[in-house]
C-alpha positions in Angstrom: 0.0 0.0 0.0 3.2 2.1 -0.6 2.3 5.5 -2.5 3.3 4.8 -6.2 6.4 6.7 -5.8 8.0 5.0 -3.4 7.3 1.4 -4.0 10.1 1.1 -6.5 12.3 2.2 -3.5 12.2 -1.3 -1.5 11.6 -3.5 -5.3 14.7 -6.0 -5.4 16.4 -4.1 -7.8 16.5 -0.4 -6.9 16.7 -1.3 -3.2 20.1 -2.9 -4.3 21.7 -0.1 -5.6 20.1 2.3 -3.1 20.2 1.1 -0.1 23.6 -0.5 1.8 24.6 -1.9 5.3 21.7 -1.8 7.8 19.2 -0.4 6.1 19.3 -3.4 3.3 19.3 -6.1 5.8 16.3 -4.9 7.3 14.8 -4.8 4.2 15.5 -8.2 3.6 14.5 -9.6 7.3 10.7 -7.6 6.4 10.2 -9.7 3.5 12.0 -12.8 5.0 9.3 -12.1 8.0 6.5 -11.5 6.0 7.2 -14.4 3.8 7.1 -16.3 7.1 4.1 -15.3 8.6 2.2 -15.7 5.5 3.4 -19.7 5.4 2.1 -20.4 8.3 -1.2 -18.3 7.8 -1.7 -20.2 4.6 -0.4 -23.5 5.9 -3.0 -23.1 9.1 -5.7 -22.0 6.5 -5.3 -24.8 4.5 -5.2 -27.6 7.3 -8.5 -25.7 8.4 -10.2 -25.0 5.3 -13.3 -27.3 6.0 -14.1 -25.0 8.8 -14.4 -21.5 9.2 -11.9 -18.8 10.9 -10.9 -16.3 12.0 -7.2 -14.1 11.5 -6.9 -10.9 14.2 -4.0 -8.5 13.1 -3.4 -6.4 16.2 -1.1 -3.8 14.8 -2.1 -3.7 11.3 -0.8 -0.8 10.0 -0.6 -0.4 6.3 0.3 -4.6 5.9 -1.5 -6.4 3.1 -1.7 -9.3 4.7 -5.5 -9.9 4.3 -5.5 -8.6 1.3 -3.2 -10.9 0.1 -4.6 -14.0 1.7 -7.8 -13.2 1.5 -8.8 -14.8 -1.8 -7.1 -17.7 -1.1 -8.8 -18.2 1.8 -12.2 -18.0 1.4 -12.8 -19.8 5.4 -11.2 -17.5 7.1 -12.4 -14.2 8.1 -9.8 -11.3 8.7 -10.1 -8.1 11.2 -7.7 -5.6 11.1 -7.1 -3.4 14.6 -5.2 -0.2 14.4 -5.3 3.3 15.8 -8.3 5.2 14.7 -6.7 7.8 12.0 -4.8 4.9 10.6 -8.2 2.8 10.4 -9.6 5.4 8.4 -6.5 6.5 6.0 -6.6 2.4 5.2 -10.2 2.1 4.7 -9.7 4.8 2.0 -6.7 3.2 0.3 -9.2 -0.1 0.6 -12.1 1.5 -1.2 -9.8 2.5 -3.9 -8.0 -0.5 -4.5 -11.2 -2.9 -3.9 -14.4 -0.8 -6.4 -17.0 -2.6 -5.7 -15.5 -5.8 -4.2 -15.9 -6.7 -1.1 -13.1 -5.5 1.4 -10.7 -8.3 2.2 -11.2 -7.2 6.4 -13.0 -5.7 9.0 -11.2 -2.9 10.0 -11.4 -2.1 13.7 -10.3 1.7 14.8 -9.0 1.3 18.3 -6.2 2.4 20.9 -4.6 -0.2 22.3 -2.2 1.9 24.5 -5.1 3.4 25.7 -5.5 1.9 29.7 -9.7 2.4 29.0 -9.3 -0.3 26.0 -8.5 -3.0 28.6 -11.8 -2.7 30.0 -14.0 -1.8 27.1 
């Protein structure tokens, strides 16, 4: 959900002849992360796929993750939690990128670092 602008910036390519030292390992421990997580999402999905679920990101941020797994896993259902203004930017970019089609989540806007959430 990078702006246009900038998603070439972390591409395989560009990132090599950009980035050095630090910054490209943490590049490459994000997608060797992410690449992880997602295995084991889809691996759990898949051993579970004659019942339904359900996948809580806590966190969510601008990941893709339900996006991307999603449509492969039409079982599961997927809620996103974030902070309220990042809710909102996200359920823009989703309305965008998804016309018409259904959003791949549930987005939740709430504050977890707020010491009222704990007993909401």
């Amino acid at each position: 959900m990078l702006p246009k602008g900038t998603r070439k910036l972390v591409s395989r390519f560009p990132s090599k002849l950009i980035f050095k030292g630090p910054v490209r390992k943490k590049l490459s421990w994000i997608k060797d992360r992410t690449d992880f997580i997602d295995k084991a999402a889809s691996n759990w999905a898949e051993a579970n796929s004659a019942s339904p679920g359900q996948v809580v990101i806590l966190g969510a941020g601008y990941d893709t993750r339900a996006a991307r797994l999603s449509p492969l896993h039409q079982n599961l259902k997927f809620y996103e939690l974030d902070l309220p203004s990042v809710v909102e930017t996200k359920a823009k970019l989703y309305a965008s990128a998804f016309r018409g089609e259904r959003s791949p989540s549930v987005l939740i806007p709430h504050d977890l670092t707020s010491p009222a959430s704990v007993l909401e």
